[in-house]
TILUMVO-650709 format. One line per field, with one value per atom (N, C-alpha, C): atom name; residue in three letters; z, y, x. Coordinates in Angstrom, 3 decimals. Example, Ala and Ser with C-alpha at 12.3 -4.5 7.8 and 13.67 -1.06 7.14 Angstrom:
<sites>
fitor: c(N; CA; C; N; CA; C)
tise: c(Ala; Ala; Ala; Ser; Ser; Ser)
c3: c(7.800; 7.800; 7.800; 7.080; 7.140; 7.870)
c2: c(-5.690; -4.500; -3.300; -2.250; -1.060; 0.030)
c1: c(13.190; 12.300; 13.200; 12.850; 13.670; 12.900)
</sites>
This chain:
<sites>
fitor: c(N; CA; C; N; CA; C; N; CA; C; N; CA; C; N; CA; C; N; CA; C; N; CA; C; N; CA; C; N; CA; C; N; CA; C; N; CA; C; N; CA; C; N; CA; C; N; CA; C; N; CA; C; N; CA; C; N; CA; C; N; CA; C; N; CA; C; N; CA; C; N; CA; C; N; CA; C; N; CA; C; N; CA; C; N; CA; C; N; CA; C; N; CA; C; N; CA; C; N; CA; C; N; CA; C; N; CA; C; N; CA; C; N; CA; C; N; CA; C; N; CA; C; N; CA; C; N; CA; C; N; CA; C; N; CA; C; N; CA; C; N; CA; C; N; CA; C; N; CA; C; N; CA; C; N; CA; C; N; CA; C; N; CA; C; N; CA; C; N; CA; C; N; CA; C; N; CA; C; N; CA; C; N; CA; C; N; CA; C; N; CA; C; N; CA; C; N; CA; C; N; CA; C; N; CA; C; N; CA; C; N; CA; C; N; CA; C; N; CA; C; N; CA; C; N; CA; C; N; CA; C; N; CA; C; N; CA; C; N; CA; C; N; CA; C; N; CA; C; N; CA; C; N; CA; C; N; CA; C; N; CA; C; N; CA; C; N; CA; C; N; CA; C; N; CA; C; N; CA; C; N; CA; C; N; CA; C; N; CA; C; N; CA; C; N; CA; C; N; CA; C; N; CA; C; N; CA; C; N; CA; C; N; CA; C; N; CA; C; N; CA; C; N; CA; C; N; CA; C; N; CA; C; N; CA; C; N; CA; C; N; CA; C; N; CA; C; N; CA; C; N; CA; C; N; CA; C; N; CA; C; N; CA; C; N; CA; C; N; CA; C; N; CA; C; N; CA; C; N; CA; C; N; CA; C; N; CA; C; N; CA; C; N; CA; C; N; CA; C; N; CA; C; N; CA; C; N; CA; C; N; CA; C; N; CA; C; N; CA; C; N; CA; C; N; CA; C; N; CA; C; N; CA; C; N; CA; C; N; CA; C; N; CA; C; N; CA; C; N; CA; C; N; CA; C; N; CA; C; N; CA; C; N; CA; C; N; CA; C; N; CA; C; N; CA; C; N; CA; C; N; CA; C)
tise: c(Unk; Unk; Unk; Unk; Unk; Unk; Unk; Unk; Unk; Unk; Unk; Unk; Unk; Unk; Unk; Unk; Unk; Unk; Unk; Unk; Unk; Unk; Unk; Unk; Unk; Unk; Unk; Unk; Unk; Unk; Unk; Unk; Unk; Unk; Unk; Unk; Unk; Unk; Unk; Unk; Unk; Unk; Unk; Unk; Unk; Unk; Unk; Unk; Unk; Unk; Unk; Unk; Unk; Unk; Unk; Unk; Unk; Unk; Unk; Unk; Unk; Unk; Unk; Unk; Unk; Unk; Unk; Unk; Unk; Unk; Unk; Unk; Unk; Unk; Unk; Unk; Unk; Unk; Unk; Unk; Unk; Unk; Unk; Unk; Unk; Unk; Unk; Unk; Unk; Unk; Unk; Unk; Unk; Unk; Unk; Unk; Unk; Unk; Unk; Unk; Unk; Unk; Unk; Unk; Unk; Unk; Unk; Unk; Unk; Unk; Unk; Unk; Unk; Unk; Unk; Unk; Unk; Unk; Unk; Unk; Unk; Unk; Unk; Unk; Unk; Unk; Unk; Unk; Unk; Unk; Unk; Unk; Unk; Unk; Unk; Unk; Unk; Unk; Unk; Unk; Unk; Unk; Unk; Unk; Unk; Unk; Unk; Unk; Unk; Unk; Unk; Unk; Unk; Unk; Unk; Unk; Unk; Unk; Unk; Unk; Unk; Unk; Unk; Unk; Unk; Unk; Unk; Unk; Unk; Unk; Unk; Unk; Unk; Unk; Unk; Unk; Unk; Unk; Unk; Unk; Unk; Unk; Unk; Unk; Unk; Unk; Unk; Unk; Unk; Unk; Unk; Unk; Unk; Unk; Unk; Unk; Unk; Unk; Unk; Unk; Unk; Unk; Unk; Unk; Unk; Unk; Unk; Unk; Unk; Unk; Unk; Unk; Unk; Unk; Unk; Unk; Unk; Unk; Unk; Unk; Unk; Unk; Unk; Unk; Unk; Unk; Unk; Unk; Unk; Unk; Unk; Unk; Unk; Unk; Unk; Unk; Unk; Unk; Unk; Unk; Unk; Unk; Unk; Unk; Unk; Unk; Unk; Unk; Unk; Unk; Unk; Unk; Unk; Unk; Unk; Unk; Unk; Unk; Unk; Unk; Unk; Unk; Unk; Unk; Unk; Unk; Unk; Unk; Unk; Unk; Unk; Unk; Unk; Unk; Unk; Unk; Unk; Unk; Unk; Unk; Unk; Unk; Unk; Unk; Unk; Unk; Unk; Unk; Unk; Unk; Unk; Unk; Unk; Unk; Unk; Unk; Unk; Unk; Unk; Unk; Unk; Unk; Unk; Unk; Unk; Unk; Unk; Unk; Unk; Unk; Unk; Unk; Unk; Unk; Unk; Unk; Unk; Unk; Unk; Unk; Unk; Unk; Unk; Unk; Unk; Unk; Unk; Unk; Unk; Unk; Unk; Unk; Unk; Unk; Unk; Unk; Unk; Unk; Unk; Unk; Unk; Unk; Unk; Unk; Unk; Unk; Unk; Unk; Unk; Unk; Unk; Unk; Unk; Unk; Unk; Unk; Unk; Unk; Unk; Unk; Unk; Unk; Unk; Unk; Unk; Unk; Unk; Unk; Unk; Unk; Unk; Unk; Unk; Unk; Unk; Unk; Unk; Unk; Unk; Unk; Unk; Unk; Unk; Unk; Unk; Unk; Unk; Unk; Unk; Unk; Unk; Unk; Unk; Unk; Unk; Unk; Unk; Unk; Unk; Unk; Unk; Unk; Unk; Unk; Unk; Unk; Unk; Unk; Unk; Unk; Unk; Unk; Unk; Unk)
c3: c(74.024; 74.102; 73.938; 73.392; 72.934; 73.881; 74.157; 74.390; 73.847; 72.383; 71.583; 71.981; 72.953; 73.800; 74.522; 75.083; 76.026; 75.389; 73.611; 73.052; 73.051; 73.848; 73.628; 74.643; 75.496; 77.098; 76.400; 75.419; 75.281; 74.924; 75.521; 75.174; 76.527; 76.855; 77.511; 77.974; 79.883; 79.997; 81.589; 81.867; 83.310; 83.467; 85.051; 85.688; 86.764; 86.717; 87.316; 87.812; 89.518; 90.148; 91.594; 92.152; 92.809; 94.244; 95.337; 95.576; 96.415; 96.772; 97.109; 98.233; 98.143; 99.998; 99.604; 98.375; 98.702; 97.692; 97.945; 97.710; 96.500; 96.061; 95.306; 94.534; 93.856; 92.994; 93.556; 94.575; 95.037; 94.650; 93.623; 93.246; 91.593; 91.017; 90.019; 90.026; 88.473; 88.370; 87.032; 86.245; 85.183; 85.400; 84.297; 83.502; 82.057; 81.845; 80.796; 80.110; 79.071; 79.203; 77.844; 77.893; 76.949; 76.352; 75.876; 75.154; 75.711; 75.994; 76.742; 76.247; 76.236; 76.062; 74.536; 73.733; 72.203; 72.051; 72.568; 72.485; 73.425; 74.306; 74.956; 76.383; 76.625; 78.034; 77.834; 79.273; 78.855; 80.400; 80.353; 81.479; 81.638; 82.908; 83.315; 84.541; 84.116; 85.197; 85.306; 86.705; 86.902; 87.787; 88.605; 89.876; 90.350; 91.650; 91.679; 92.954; 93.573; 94.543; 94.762; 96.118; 96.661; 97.893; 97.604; 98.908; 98.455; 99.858; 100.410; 100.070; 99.578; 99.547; 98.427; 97.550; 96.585; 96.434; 95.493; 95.046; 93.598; 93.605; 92.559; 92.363; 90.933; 90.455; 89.371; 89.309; 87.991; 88.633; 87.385; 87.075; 85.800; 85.514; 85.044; 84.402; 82.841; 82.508; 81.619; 81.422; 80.907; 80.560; 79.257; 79.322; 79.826; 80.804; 81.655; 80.973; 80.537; 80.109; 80.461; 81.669; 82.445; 81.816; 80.998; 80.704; 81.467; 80.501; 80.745; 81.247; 81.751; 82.223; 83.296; 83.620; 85.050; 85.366; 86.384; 86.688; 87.902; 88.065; 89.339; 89.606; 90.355; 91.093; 91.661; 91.673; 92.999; 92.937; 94.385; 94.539; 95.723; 95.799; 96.631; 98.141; 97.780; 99.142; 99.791; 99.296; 100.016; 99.364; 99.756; 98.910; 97.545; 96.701; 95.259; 95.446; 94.337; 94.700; 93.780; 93.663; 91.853; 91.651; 90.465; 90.206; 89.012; 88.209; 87.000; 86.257; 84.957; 84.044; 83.177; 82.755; 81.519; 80.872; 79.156; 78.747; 77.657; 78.057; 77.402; 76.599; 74.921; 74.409; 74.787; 75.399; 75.641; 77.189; 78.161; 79.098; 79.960; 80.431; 81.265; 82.543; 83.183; 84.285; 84.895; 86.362; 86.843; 88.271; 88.781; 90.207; 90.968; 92.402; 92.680; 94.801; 95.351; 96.878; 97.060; 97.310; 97.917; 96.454; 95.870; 94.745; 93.442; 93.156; 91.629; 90.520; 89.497; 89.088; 87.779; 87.548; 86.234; 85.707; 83.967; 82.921; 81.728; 81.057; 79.529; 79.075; 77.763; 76.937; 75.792; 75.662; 74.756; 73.098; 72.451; 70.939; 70.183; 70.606; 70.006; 70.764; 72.166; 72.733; 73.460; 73.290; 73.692; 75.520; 75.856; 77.622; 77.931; 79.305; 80.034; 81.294; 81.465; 82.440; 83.424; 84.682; 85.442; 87.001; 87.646; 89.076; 89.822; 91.000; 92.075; 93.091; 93.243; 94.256; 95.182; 96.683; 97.314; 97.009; 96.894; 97.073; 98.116; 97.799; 99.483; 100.265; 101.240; 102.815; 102.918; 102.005; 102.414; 102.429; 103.374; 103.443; 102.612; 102.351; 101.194; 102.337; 101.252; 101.426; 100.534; 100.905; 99.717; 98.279; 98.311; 97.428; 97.079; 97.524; 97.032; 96.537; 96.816; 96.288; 95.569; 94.355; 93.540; 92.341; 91.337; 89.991; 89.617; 88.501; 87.703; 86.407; 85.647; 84.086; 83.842; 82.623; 82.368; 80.910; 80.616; 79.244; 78.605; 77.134; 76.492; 76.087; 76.859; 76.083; 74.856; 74.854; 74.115; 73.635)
c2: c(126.789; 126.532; 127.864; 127.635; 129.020; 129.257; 130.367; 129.801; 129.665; 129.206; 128.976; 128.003; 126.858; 125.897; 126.519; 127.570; 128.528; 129.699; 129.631; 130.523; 130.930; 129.613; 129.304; 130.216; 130.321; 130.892; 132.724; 133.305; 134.287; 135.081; 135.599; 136.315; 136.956; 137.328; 137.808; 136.719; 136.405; 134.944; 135.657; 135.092; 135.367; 133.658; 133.584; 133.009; 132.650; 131.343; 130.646; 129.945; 129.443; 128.495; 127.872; 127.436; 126.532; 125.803; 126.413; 125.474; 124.189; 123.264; 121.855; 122.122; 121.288; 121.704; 122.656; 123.518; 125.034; 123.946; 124.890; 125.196; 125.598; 126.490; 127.554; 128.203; 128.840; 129.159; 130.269; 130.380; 131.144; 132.087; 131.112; 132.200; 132.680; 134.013; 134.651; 135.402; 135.781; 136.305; 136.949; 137.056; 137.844; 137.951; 137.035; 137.216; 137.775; 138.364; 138.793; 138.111; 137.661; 136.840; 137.742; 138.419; 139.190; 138.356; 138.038; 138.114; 139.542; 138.886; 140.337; 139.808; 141.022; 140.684; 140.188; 140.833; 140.205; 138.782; 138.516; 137.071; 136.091; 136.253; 135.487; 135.032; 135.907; 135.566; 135.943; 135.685; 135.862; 136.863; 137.456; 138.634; 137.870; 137.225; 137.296; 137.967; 138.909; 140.042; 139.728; 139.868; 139.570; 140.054; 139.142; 139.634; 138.055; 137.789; 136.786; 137.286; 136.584; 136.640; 135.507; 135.165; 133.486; 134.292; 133.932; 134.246; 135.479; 136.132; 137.860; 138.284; 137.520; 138.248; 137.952; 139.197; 139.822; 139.772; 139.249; 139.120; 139.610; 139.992; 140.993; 140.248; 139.605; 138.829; 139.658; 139.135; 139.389; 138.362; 137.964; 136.539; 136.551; 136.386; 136.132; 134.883; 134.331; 132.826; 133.198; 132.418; 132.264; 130.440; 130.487; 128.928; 128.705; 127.174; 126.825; 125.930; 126.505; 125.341; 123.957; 123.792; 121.985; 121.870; 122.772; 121.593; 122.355; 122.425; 123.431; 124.953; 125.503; 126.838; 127.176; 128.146; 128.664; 129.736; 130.085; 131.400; 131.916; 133.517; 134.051; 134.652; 134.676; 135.355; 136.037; 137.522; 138.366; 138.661; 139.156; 139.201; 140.014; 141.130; 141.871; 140.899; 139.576; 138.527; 138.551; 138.398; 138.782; 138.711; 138.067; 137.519; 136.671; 136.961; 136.594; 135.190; 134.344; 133.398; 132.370; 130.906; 130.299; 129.162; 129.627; 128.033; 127.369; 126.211; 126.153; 125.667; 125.836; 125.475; 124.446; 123.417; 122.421; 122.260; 121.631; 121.108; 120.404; 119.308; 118.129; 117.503; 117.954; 117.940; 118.920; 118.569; 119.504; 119.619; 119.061; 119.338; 120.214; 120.893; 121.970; 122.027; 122.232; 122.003; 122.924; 123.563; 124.953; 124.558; 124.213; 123.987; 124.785; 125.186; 125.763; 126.006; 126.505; 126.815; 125.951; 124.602; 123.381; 122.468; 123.457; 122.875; 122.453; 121.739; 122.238; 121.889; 122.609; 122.890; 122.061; 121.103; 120.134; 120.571; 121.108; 121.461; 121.293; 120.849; 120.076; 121.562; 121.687; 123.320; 122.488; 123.490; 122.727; 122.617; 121.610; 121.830; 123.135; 124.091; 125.211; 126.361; 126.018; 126.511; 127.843; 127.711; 128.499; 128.607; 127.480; 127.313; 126.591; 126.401; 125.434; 125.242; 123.655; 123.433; 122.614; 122.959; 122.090; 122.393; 121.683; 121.771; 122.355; 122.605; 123.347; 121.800; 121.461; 120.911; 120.933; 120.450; 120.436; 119.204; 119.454; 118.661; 117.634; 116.348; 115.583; 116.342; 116.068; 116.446; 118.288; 118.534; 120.276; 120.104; 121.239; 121.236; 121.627; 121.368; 121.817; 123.105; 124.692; 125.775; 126.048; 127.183; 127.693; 128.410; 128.311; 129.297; 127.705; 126.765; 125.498; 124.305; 124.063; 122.983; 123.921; 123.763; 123.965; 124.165; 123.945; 123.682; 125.096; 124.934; 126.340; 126.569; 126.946; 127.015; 128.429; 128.506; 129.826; 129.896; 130.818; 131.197; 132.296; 132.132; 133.330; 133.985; 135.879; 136.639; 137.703; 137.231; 138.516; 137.692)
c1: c(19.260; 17.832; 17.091; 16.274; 15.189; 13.517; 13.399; 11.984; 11.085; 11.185; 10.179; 8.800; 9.550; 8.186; 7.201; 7.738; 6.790; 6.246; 6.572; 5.664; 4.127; 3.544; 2.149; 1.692; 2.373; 1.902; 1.844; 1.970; 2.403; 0.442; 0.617; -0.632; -1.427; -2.837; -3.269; -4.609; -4.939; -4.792; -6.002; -7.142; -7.791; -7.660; -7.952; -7.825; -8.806; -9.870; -10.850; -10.821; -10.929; -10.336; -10.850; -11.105; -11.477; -10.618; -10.358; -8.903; -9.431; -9.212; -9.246; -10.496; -11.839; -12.600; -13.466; -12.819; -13.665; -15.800; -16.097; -17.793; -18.055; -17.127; -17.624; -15.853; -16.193; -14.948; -14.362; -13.137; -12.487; -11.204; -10.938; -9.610; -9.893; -9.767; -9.764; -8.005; -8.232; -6.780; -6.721; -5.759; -5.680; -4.166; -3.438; -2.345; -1.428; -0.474; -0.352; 1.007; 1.755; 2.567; 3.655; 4.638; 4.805; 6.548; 6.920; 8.190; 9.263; 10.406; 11.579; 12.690; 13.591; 15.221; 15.181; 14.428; 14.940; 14.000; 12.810; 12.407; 13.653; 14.594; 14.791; 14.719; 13.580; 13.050; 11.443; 10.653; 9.183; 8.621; 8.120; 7.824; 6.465; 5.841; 4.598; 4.420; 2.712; 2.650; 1.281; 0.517; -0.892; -1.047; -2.276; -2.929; -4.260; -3.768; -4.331; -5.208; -6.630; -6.771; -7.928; -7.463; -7.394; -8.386; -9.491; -10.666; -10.345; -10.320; -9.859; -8.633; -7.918; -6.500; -6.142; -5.642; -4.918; -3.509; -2.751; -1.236; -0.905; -0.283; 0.297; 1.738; 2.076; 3.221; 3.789; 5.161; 6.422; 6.491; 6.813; 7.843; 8.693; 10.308; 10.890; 11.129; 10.935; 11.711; 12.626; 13.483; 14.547; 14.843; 15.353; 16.027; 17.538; 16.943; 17.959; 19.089; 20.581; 21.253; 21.418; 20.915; 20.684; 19.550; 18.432; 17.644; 16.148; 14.763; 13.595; 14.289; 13.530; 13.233; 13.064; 14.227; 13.898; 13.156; 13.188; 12.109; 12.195; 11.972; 12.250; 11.048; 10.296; 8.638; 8.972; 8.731; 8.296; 7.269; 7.022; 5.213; 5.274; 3.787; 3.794; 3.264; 3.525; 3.645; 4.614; 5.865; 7.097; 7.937; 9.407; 10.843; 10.381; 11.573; 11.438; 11.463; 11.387; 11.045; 11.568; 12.333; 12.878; 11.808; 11.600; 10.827; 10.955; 10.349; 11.001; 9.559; 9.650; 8.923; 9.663; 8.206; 8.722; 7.263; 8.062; 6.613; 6.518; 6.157; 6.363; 5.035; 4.661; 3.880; 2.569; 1.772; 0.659; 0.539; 1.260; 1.455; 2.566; 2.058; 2.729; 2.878; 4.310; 4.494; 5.459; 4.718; 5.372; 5.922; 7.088; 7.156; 8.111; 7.675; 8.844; 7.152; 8.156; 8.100; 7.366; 7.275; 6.732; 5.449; 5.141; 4.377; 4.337; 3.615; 3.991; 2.338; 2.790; 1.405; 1.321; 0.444; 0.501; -0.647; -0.769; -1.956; -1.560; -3.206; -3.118; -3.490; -2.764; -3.372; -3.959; -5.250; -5.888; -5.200; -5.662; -5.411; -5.547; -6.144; -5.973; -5.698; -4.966; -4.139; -5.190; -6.664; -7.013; -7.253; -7.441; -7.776; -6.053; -5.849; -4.850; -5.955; -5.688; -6.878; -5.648; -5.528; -4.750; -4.528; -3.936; -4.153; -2.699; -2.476; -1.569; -1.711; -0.411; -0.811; 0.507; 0.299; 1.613; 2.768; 4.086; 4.952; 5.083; 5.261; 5.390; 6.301; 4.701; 5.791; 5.259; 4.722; 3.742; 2.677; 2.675; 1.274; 0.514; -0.987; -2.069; -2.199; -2.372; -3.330; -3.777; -4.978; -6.249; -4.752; -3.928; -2.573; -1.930; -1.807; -1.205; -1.533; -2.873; -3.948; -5.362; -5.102; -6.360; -6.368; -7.493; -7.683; -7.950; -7.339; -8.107; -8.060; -8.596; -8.756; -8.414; -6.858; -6.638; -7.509; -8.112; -8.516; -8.055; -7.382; -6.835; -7.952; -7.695; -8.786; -7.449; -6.479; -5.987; -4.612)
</sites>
């Protein structure tokens, strides 16, 4: 398997967001999504912050021989972290530490508009329930 499906994600990406309750638009961010290892893995590096607090990500993907993409997060939050990616036509789907995140990318691949939400049985926080629209600036 190649990661040619997750080619789309490849570029330079902020982040506008909203989490579940809130008033007003609380979380901003700024992602970068680069191709590694020869085109067979994908390096995403950012910076998110949810209210007052600031997170700083790597994330590792790779294709999983069982089937989509796995992925490893570290974050200046704490321990690394696995999660997996899939994407099935224009929908995209990221899950891993109790959540998982479902978004449509547009037809010209310029926005992904989609939500965070908790897994049954977790709890919703302002970091696990909320919408947000990525837009490619680069």
């Amino acid at each position: 398997m190649s990661m040619d499906p997750l080619h789309v994600l490849v570029g330079s990406w902020t982040i506008v967001g909203r989490s579940t309750g809130a008033d007003h638009d609380n979380i901003s961010g700024t992602t970068s999504v680069v191709p590694i290892l020869g085109g067979h893995a994908l390096q995403l590096s950012g910076r998110m912050r949810v209210d007052d607090v600031e997170i700083e990500t790597l994330e590792l993907v790779w294709p999983d021989p069982a089937g989509g993409f796995a992925a490893q997060v570290y974050s200046s939050d704490g321990t690394p972290l696995d999660y997996r990616w899939a994407l099935d036509g224009a929908t995209l789907t990221h899950t891993g530490s109790g959540a998982t995140y479902t978004g449509t990318i547009s037809g010209d691949a310029a926005t992904i508009d989609g939500r965070w939400r908790p897994d049954p049985g977790q709890p919703a926080t302002p970091g696990s329930a909320y919408d947000a629209v990525m837009r490619r600036v680069g």
